[in-house]
C-alpha positions in Angstrom: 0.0 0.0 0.0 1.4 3.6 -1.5 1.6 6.5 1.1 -1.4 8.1 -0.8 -3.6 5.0 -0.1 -2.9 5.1 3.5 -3.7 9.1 3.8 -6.5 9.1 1.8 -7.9 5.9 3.3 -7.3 8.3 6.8 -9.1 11.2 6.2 -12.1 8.9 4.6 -12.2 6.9 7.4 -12.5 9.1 9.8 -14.8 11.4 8.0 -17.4 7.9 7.8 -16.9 7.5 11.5 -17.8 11.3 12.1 -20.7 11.5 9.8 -22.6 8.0 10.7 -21.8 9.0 14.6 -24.8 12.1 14.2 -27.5 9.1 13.3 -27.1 7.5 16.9 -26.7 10.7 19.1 -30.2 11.4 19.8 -30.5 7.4 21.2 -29.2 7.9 25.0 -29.9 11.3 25.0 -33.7 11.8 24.4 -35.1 12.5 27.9 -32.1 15.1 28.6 -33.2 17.3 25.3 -36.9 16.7 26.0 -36.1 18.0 29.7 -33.9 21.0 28.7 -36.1 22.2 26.0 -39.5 20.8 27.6 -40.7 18.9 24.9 -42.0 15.3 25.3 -39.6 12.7 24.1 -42.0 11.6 21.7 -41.3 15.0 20.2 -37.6 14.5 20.5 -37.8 11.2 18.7 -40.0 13.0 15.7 -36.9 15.4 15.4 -34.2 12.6 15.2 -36.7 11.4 12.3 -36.5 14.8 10.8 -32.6 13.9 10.4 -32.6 10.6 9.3 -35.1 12.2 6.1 -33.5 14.4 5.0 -30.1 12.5 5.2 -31.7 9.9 2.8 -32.5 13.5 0.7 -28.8 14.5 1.0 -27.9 11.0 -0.2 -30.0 11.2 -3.5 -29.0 15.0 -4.0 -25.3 15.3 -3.4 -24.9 11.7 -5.3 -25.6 13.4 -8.9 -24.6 16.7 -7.6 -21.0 14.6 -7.0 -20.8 14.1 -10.9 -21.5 18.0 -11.9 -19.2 19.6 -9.5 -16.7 16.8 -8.1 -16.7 14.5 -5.7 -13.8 16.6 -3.7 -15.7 19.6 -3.4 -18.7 17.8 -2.6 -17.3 16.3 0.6 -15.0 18.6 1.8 -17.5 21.4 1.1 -20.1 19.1 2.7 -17.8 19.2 6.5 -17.7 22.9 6.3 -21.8 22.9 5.6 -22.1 20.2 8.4 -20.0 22.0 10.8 -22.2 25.3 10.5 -25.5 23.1 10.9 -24.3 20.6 14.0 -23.7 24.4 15.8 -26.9 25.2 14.8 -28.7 21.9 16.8 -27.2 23.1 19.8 -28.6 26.3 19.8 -32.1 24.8 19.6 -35.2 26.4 21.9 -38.0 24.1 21.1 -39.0 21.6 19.6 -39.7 23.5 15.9 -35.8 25.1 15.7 -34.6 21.3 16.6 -36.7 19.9 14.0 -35.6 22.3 11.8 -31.8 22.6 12.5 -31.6 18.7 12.7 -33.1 18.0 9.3 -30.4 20.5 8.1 -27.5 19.1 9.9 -28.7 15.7 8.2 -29.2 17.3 4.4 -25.5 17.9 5.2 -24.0 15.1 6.4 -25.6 13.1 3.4 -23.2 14.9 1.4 -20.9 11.9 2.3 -21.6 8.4 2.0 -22.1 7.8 -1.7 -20.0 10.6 -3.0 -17.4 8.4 -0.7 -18.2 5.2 -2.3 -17.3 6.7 -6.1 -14.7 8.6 -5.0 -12.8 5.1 -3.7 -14.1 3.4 -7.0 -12.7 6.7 -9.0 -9.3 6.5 -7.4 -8.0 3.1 -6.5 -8.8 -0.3 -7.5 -8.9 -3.6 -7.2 -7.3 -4.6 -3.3 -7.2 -1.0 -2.5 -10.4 0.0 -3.4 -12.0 -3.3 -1.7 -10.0 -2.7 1.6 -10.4 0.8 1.3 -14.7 0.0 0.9 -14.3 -2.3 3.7 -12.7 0.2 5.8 -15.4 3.0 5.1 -18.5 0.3 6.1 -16.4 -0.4 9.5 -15.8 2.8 10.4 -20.1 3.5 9.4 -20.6 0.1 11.9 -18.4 1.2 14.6 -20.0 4.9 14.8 -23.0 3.1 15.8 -21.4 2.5 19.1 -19.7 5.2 19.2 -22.0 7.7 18.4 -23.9 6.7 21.6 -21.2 6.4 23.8 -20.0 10.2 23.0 -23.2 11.9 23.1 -24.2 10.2 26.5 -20.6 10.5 27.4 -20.9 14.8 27.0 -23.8 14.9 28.4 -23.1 13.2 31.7 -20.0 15.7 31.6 -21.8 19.3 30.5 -25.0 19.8 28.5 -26.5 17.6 25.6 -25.7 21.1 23.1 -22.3 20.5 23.9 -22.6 17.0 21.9 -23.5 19.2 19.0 -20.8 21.5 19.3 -18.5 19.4 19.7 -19.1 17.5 16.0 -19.6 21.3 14.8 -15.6 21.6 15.7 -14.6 18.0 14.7 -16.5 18.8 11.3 -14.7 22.0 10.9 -11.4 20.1 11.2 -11.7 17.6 8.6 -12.8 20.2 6.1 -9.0 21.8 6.1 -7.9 18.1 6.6 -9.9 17.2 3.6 -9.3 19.9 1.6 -5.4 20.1 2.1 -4.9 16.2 1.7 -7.4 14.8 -0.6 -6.7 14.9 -4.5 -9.2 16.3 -7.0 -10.6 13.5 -9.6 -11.5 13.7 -13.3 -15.5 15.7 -13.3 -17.4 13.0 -15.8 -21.2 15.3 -15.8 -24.3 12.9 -16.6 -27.3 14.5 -17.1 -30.1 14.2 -14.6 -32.1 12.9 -17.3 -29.8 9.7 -17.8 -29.9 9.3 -14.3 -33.6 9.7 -13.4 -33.8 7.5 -16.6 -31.0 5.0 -15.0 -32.8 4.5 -11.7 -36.0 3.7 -13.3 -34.4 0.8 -15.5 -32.9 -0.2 -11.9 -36.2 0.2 -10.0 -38.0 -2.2 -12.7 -35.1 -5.6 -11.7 -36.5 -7.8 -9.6 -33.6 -8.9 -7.4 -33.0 -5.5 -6.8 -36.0 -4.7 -5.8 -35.4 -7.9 -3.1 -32.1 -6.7 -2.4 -33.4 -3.2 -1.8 -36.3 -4.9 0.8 -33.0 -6.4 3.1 -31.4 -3.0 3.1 -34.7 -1.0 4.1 -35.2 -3.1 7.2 -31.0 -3.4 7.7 -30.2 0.1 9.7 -34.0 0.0 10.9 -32.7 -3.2 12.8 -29.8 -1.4 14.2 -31.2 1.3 15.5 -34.1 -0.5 16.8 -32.4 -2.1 18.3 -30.3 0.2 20.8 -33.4 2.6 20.8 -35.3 -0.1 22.6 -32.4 -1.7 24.8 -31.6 2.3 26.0 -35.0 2.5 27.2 -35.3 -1.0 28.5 -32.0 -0.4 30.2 -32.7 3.2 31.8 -31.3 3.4 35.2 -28.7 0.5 34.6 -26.3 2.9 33.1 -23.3 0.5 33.9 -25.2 -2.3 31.9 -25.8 -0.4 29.2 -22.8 1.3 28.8 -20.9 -1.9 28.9 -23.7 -3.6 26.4 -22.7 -0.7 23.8 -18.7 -0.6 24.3 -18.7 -5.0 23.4 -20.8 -4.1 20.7 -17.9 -2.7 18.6 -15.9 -6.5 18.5 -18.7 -7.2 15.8 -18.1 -4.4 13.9 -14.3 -5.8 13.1 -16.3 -8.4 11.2 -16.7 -6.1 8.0 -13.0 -6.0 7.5 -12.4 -9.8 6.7 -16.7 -10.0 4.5 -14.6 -9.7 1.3 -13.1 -12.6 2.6 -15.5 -14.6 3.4 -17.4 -14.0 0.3 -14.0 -15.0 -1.6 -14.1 -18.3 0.4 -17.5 -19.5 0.9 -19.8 -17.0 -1.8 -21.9 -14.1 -1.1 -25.0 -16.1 -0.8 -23.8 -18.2 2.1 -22.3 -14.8 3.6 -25.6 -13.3 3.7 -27.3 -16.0 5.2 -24.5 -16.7 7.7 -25.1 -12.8 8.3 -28.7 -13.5 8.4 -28.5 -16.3 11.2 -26.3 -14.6 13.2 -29.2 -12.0 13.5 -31.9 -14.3 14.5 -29.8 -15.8 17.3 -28.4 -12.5 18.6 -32.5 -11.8 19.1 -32.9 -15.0 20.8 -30.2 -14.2 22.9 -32.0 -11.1 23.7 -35.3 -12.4 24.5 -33.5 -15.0 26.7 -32.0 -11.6 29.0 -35.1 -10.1 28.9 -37.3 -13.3 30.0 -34.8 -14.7 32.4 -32.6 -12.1 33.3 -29.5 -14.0 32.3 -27.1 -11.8 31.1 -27.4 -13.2 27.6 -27.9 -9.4 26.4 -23.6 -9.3 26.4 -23.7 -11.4 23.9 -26.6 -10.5 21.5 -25.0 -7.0 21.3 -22.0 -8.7 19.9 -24.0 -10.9 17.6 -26.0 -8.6 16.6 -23.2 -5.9 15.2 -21.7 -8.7 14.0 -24.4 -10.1 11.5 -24.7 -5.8 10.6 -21.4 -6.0 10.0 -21.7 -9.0 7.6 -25.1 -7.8 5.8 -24.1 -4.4 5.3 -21.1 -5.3 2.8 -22.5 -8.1 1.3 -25.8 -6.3 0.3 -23.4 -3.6 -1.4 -21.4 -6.1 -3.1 -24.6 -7.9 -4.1 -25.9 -4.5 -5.8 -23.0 -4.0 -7.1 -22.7 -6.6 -9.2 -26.1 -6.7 -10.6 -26.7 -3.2 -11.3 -23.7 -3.1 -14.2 -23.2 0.3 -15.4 -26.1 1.7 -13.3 -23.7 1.1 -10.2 -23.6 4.8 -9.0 -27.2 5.2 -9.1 -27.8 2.0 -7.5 -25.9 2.4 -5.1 -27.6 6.0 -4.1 -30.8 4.2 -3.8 -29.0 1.6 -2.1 -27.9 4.7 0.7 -31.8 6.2 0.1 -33.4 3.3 1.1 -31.3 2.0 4.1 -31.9 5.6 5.7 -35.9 6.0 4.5 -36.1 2.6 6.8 -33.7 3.9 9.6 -36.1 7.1 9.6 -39.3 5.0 11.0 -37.6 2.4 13.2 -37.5 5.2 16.2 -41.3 6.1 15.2 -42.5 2.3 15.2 -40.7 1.3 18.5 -41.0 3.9 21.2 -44.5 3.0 21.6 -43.1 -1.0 22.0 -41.9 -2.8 25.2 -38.8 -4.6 25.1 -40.3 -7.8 24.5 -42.6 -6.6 21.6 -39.5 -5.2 20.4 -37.7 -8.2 20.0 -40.5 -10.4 18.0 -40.4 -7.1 15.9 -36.8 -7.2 14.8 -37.3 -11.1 15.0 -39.8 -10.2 12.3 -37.5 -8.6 10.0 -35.2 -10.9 10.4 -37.5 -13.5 8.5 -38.2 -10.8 5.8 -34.9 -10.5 4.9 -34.3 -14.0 4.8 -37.2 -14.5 2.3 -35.8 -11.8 0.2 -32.1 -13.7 0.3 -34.0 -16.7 -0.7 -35.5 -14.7 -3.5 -32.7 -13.9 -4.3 -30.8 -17.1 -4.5 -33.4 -18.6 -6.4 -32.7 -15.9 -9.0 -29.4 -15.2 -9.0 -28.1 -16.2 -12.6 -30.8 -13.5 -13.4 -29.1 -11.2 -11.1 -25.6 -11.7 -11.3 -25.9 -10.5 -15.1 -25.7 -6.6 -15.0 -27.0 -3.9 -17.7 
């Protein structure tokens, strides 16, 4: 690996883990914002939502904005705008100004993720640009964790604005990283025509369509997941700090999927991913029955199948979208966010328990969309 691999693969890196971090920090923090702005957390929740809508937005938008203006400018540019917008979520009065300031702050920070994913395939390739991919989905997987453990961790400390000011300075900071160390790449402009027209052609294959169903209920999972087990756990911060922090062994997992799919296929990776979901819930429901502390382990199972799905899905899309690649995979980012954005909605009027069977629930649907898959996969493997 050159020098320029290892710097750029820095600076990306650590841009992914910044960006995803701002989908998790409402989680351990709702009742804190809902007391200092006296709003109900039901209200606090409907503004996280606000974020996670108009990040899927951002992800559509700066995607083919990306091939128009380059992908440099687009996520350097796209720090600087998310620095400006995290400051403005911490000054926040009420419940309209932080649905408001949080839907911007997440237009922004979709400025990343796809424009990250071309860029890679723009500059390096083959080893590179699959370690490099791999890299990027770890560091999305381990801001999961993160995320929570820095919001709740600066808010024990201070205040809960002082989370978003905080990513407002670390923002700031990788714009004149970004902008000093990352290299410009060749500006190819499609017409929003061809790509409106290239995303319809996708939209009409049907083991896209499945593969798109797995992805809509994938982040959902995630954050369902920790949404519920923050509330379930409230009052046993020890627990649930400790619950998060194991959580990030399974996101190492992401690093060797290439690998795995090299050895054993990307079917059986996805299903292995698959079962590794449905007995991390087991696990789960076994805590939450029994009181065994069974919930250790689900956390690590459960990042760990994420950490599997996530990369094979993209690889899977990957290959059978063809030429249609960038736009499938800025539905791809679309579509994992548009489910992410209802999970909160759809839980926090669940117990635990009812939780569990849910996620248990999506489990199943993504299994019969794998097997869908399978079953068609000569189809699907043959790209436009």
């Amino acid at each position: 690996m050159n020098h320029d691999f290892n710097r750029i693969s820095a600076v990306l890196v650590a841009m992914a883990v910044m960006v995803a971090c701002n989908i998790y920090t409402f989680i351990p923090i709702y009742r804190e914002i809902g007391a200092s702005l006296s709003i109900t957390q039901s209200e606090v929740v409907m503004a996280g939502t606000s974020f996670i809508f108009f990040y899927a937005c951002g992800l559509l938008t700066f995607a083919n904005a990306a091939d128009h203006f380059g992908k440099k400018r687009i996520l350097v540019w796209g720090m600087l705008a998310s620095a400006f917008a995290s400051g403005l979520v911490g000054l926040s009065t009420d419940f309209w100004s932080l649905f408001f300031t949080r839907g911007f702050q997440g237009l922004c920070l979709g400025s990343f993720a796809p424009v990250a994913f071309a860029y890679t395939y723009d500059l390096f390739s083959g080893k590179q640009r699959t370690l490099l991919l791999a890299f990027i989905n770890t560091g999305f997987l381990f801001a999961g964790i993160l995320g929570q453990l820095l919001s709740g961790g600066i808010t024990q400390l201070s205040e809960w604005s002082r989370v978003f000011y905080f990513f407002a300075v670390v923002y700031a900071f990788l714009f004149v990283i970004g902008k000093h160390m990352l290299p410009l790449t060749n500006v190819q402009s499609v017409s929003p025509s061809y790509q409106l027209a290239t995303i319809m052609k996708l939209l009409r294959r049907k083991e896209l369509l499945y593969s798109y169903g797995i992805v809509f209920t994938l982040l959902a999972s995630f954050i369902a997941y920790y949404d519920s087990l923050t509330r379930h756990l409230s009052g046993e911060e020890d627990l649930l700090f400790l619950t998060r922090s194991v959580g990030l062994i399974g996101a190492g997992l992401s690093l060797y999927t290439g690998r795995f799919m090299e050895v054993i296929g990307i079917y059986k990776t996805l299903f292995i991913g698959l079962a590794l979901s449905i007995v991390s819930l087991v696990a789960a429901l076994i805590y939450a029955i029994w009181h065994i502390p069974f919930i250790i382990i689900s956390s690590i199972l459960f990042v760990s199948a994420i950490s599997l799905l996530i990369p094979t899905v993209i690889t899977l899309i990957g290959n059978m979208s063809g030429k249609g690649r960038s736009q499938a995979l800025s539905l791809y980012s679309f579509i994992l966010l548009c489910g992410t954005s209802l999970a909160p909605l759809i839980v926090m009027n669940l117990s635990y328990v009812q939780s569990l069977y849910l996620l248990l629930g999506f489990c199943f649907f993504q299994s019969l969309m794998g097997g869908l898959l399978f079953r068609g996969r000569r189809k699907g493997e043959v790209g436009n």
